[in-house]
C-alpha positions in Angstrom: -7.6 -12.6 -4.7 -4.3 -13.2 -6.7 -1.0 -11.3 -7.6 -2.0 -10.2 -11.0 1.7 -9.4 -12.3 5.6 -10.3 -12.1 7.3 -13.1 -10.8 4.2 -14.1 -8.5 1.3 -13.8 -11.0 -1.5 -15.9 -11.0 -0.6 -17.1 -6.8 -3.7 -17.3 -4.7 -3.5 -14.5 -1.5 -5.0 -15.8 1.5 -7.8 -13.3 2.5 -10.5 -12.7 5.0 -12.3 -15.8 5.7 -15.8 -16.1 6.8 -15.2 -16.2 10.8 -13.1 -12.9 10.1 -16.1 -10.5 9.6 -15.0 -8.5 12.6 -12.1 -7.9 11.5 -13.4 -5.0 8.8 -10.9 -5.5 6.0 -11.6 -4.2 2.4 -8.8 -5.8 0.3 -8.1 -4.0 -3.1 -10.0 -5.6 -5.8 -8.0 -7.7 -8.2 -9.6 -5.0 -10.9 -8.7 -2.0 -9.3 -5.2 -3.5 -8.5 -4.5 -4.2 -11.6 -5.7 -0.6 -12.6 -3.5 1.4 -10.5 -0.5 -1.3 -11.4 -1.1 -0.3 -15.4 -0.9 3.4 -13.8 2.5 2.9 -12.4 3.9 1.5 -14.8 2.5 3.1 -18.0 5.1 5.7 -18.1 4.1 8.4 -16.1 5.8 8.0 -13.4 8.7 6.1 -14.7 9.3 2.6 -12.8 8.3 3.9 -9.5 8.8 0.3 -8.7 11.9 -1.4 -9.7 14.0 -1.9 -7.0 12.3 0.8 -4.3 11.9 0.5 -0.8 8.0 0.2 -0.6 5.8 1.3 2.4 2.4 -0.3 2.5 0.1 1.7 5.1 -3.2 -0.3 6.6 -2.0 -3.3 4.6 -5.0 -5.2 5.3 -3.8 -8.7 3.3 -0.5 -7.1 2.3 -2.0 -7.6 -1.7 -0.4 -3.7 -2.6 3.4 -4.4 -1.2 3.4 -8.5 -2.5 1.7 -7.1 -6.1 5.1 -4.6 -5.6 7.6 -7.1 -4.8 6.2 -9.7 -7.6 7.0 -6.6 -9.8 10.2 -6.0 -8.8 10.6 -3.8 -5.7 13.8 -4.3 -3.4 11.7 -4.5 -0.2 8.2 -3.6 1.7 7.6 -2.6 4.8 3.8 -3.4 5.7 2.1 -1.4 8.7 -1.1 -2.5 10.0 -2.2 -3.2 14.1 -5.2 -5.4 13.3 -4.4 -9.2 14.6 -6.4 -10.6 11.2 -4.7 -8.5 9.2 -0.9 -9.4 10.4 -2.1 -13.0 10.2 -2.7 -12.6 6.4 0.4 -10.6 6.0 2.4 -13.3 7.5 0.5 -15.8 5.6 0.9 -14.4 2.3 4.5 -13.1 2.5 5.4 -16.8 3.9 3.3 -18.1 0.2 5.5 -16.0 -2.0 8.7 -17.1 0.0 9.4 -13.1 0.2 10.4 -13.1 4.1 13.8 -11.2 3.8 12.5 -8.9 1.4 9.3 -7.4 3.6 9.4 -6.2 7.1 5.8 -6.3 9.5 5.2 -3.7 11.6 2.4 -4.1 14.4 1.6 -0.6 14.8 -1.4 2.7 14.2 -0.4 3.6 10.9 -0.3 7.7 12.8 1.9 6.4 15.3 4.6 5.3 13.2 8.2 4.2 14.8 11.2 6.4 12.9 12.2 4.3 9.1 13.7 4.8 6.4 13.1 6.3 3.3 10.4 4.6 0.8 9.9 6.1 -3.1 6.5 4.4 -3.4 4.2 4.3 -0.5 0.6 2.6 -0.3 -2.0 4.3 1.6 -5.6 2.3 1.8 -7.0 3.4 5.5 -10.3 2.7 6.1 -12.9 4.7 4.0 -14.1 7.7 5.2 -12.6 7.9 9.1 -9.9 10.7 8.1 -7.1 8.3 8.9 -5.3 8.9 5.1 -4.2 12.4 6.5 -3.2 11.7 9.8 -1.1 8.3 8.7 1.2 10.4 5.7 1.8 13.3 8.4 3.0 10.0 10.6 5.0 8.6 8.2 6.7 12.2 6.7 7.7 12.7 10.4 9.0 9.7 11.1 11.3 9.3 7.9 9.6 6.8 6.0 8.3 8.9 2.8 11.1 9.9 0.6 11.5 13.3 -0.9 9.8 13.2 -4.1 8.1 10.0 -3.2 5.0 8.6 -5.0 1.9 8.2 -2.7 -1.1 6.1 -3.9 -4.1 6.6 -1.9 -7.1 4.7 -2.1 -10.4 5.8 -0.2 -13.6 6.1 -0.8 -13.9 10.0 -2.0 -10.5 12.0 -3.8 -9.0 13.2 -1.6 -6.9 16.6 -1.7 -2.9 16.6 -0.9 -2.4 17.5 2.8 0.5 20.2 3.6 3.7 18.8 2.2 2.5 16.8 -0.7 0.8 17.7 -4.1 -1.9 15.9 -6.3 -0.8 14.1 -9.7 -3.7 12.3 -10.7 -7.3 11.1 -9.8 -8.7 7.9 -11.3 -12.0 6.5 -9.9 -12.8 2.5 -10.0 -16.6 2.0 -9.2 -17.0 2.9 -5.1 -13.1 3.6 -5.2 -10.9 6.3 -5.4 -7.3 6.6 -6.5 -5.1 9.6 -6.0 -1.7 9.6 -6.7 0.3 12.1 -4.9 4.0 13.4 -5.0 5.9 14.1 -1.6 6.9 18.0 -2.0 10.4 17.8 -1.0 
């Protein structure tokens, strides 16, 4: 696993290692990745990137937020309660030297503290439990989505927008699903 773009590209993430198995990560395929990165930033959506506050729910390895910041967002906030997980985050935003740019939270992605504001948020919950819903209700009630914000939502099915937000797009990647959603402000 590598960041695939940006200032970063081509550096190494650490990721789950063979005496992790219980901690049930799925990190986002360097493919796919780079798939919903050329989405981004083909035009679409403008540059939902360059310089935005970032919000990266279940980060898992923190891939999505870093492949952001290599790109040029102004900082990420990564959420994820798993011990593994905030390992890797640590580890891999202390590789890319990116410490005062990203914030770790050590908390349920539904039982989110109040933040501020992100245009672009991450969501990659685990596949089919129903978290996706429950974790941008979280976050839209606790400040952190932006009005008009861009949500990217990976899961295992397409999912439809819960109250508040509306569907842009759906692109499928093998076993994985993307849909891009705009907060309804």
């Amino acid at each position: 696993m590598r960041i695939i773009g940006g200032t970063h590209r081509g550096t190494a993430l650490a990721a789950v290692g063979k005496g992790d198995a219980g901690a049930h990560l799925r990190p986002t395929t360097d493919r796919v990745r780079e798939s919903l990165f050329n989405v981004l930033l083909g035009g679409r959506f403008g540059n939902p990137i360059a310089d935005m506050n970032v919000l990266d729910l279940f980060a898992g390895t923190g891939a999505l937020g870093l492949e952001a910041l290599s790109r040029g967002a102004a900082h990420v906030t990564f959420v994820d309660s798993g011990r593994v997980a905030q390992k890797l985050i640590r580890e891999n935003i202390a590789k890319l030297r990116r410490q005062s740019d990203t914030t770790l939270i050590s908390s349920d992605a539904s039982r989110l503290p109040q933040g501020d504001p992100c245009a672009l948020v991450f969501l990659d919950p685990p596949y089919g439990q129903g978290l996706g819903a429950k974790a941008l209700g979280a976050a839209k009630a606790a400040g952190w989505i932006a009005p008009d914000a861009l949500i990217v939502w990976e899961e295992s099915t397409a999912q439809i927008a819960p109250p508040g937000f509306t569907t842009l797009d759906q692109r499928r990647y093998g076993d994985t699903w993307v849909t891009f959603l705009k907060a309804i402000s």
